[in-house]
N, C-alpha and C positions, 0 to 999 in steps of 0.2 A: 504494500500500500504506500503511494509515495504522497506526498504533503504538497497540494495545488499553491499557488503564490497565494499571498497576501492574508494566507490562512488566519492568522490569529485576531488580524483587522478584521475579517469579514463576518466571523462569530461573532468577535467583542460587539459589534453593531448589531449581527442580526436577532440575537436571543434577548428579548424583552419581556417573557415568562418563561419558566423554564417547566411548565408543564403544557405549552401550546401546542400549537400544530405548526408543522413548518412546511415547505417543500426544497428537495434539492432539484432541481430541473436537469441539472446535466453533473450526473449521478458519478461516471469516470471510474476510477478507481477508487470511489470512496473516499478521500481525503476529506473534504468537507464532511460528512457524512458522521466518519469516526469522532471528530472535533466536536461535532453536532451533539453525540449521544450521550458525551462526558459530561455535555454543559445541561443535559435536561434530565429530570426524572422520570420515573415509570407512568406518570401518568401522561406523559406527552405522547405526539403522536406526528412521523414523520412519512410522507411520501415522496419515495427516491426515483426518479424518471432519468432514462434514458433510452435513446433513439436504437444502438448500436447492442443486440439484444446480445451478444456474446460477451461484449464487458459485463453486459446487466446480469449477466447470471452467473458469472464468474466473481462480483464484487457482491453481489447474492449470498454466498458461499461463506463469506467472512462474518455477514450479520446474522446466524442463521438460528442463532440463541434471541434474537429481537424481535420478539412478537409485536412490535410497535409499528414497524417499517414495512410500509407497503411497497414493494418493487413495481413499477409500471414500465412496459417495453414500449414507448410512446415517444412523439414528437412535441418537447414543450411547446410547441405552438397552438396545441389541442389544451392547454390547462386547463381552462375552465371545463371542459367534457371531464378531462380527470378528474375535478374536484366533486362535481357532482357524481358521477358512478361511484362515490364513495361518501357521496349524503355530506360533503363538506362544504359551508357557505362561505365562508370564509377565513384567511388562516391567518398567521403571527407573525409569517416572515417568509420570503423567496428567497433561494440562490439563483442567480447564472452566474455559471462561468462560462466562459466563450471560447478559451481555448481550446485547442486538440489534445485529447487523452495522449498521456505520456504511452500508454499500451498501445494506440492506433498508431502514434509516430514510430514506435520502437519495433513492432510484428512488420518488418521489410514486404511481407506477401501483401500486404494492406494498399500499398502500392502511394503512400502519403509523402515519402520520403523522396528526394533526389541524390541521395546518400548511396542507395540502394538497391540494385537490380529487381525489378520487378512491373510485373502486367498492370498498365495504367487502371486504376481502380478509385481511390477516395473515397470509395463511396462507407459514410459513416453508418448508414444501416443497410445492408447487406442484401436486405429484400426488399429495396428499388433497384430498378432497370439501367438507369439512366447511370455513367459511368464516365471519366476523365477520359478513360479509350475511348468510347463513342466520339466525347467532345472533340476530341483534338484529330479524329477521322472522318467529323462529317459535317462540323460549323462552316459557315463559307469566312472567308478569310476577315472578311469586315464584321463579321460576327466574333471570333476569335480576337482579333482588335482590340475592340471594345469591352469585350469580356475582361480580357486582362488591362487593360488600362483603369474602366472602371472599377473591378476587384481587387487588383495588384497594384494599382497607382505607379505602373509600371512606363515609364516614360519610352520605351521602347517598345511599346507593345506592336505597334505596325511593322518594323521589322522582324520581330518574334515571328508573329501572324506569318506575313509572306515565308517566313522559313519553314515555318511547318507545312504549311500548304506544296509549298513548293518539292516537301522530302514528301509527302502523304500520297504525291502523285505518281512516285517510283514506287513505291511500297508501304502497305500500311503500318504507322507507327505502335509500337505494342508497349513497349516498355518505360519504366521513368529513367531510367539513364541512358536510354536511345532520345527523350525529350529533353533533358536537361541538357546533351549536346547539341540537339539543333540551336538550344535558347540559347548556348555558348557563340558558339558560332553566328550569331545570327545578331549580336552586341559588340561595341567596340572593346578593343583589346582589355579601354583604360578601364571601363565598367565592370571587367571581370579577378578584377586587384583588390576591391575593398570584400565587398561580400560574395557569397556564390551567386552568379545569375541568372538562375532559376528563379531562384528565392521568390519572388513575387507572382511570379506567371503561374507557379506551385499553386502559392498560397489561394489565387483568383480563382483557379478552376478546382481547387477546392471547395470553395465557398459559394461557385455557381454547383459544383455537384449537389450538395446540400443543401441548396435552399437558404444560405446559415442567414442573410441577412432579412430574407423573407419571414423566416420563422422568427426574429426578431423583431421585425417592426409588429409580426400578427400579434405578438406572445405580449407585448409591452401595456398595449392596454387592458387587457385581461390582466394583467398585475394590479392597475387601481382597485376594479371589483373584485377582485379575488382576497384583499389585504383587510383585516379588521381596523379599527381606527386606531392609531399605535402600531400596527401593524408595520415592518418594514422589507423594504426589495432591497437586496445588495447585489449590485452587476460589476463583473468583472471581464474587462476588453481586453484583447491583442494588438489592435490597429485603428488607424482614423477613422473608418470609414464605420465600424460597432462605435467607439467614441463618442462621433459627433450626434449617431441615433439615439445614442438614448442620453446625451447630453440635452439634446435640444426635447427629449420625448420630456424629462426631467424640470425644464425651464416650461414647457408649454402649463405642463399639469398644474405647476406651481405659483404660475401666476395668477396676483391677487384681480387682477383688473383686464378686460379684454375687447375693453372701447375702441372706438376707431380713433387714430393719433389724432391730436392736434384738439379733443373733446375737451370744453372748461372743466366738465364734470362727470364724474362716472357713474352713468344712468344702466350697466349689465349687471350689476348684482350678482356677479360672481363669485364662485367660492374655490377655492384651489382644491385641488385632490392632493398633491402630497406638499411636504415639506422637506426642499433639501438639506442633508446633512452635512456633506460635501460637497463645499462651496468648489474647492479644486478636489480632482481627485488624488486619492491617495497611489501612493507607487510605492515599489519594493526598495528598499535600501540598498545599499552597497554590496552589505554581507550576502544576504539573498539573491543580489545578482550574478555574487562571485559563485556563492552552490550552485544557482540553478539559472544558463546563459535564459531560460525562455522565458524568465520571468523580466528581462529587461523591458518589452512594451507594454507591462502589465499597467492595468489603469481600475481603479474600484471605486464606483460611486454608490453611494446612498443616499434612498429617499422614505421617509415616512408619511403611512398615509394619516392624512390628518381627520 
């Protein structure tokens, strides 16, 4: 079981009874989870979700003495369905984290990695279709583009594109280190000095396999209603582009007033849904980046619903 970033922030925040109900939405190797169980009593009650049903039943295994813990093989985009097929209106506290399970990065067959020989896959649950091999065998070239520029903020991503396109047309590409050398070759020399450069075109067609920013913007508002008042959401990002969504989801719910600019007086009578805790978000220190490199663009905000 290995210890997700910003672990001890994200508890210290999210447990405000310690007999509530919680959820972990992206369940992983339990890290949060274990942290979870120490800080509550037996009268609490927690629902563990995740998408990728072979971590969920292998991090199953460890809790298996916890009659509290509901396992669900589900897409936290569905919460609210979860919460009801279990007669819950409302609970005490959310997790995401939004990173990639250290298990999905580390199982080479998973196909997550550019490290590593293997059949283009990502896919984070196993029984959808849809597949990085597909993607990068049948998007049209301005489709791939886009895809990785908008996912990867990959300033190269038109020459990526036409690389692939360009090799997919001699032979179909299978593997991630048959990809991560098109994406080599297909960048200037001086771009491939600082970091690997893959790195982002990886990370994009990741996150279009999954859905991951879709099930985020769906899953965000289901967190107001799902939260009891007190209640709190702790999210934790990898990159700008989870960041600014639920930065700006974070600012929208929280404000007191929602007139049109330029109003003498505020005639909406509105009322905020949460209240932010972190004003900036919190990040992993020094120490924590030196153990663990992937916790360096970790980002953790909170909000409480009011």
């Amino acid at each position: 079981m290995h210890n997700p970033v910003l672990l001890a922030e994200t508890i210290s925040f999210l447990v405000t009874d310690p007999g509530g109900i919680y959820v972990d939405c992206t369940l992983g190797g339990g890290g949060h989870l274990n942290c979870l169980v120490q800080k509550l009593n037996n009268e609490a009650k927690i629902i563990a979700i995740d998408k990728d049903e072979k971590i969920l039943n292998r991090t199953r295994k460890q809790f298996a003495d916890k009659e509290n813990i509901a396992f669900v093989y589900d897409d936290f985009k569905n919460l609210n369905q979860i919460l009801s097929q279990y007669n819950i209106a409302a609970v005490d506290g959310i997790i995401i984290d939004l990173g990639v399970s250290s298990f999905q990065l580390d199982e080479s067959s998973r196909g997550f990695s550019y490290h590593n020989e293997a059949i283009l896959d990502m896919r984070m649950d196993l029984g959808q279709e849809l597949t990085a091999k597909y993607m990068v065998n049948n998007y049209s070239e301005q489709e791939l583009s886009d895809l990785i520029f908008t996912y990867g903020e990959e300033r190269f991503a038109r020459l990526i594109a036409k690389n692939i396109v360009k090799h997919r047309a001699e032979h179909e590409i299978e593997t991630t280190l048959e990809l991560a050398e098109i994406i080599k070759t297909a960048v200037p020399a001086r771009y491939r000095r600082d970091k690997h450069p893959a790195r982002k075109t990886f990370q994009a067609l990741r996150i279009a396999v999954n859905g991951e920013l879709d099930s985020l913007n769906q899953v965000l508002p289901q967190t107001t209603t799902g939260l009891k008042s007190g209640g709190r959401i702790c999210i934790i990002t990898f990159h700008s582009l989870e960041d600014r969504i639920v930065k700006q989801f974070f600012q929208q719910k929280s404000l007191e007033c929602i007139c049109p600019p330029g109003m003498p007086v505020c005639t909406c009578k509105h009322q905020p849904e949460l209240k932010i805790l972190t004003r900036k978000p919190i990040i992993p220190g020094d120490e924590e980046i030196y153990n663990n490199a992937r916790a360096r663009s970790a980002k953790l905000r909170v909000a409480e619903k009011r």
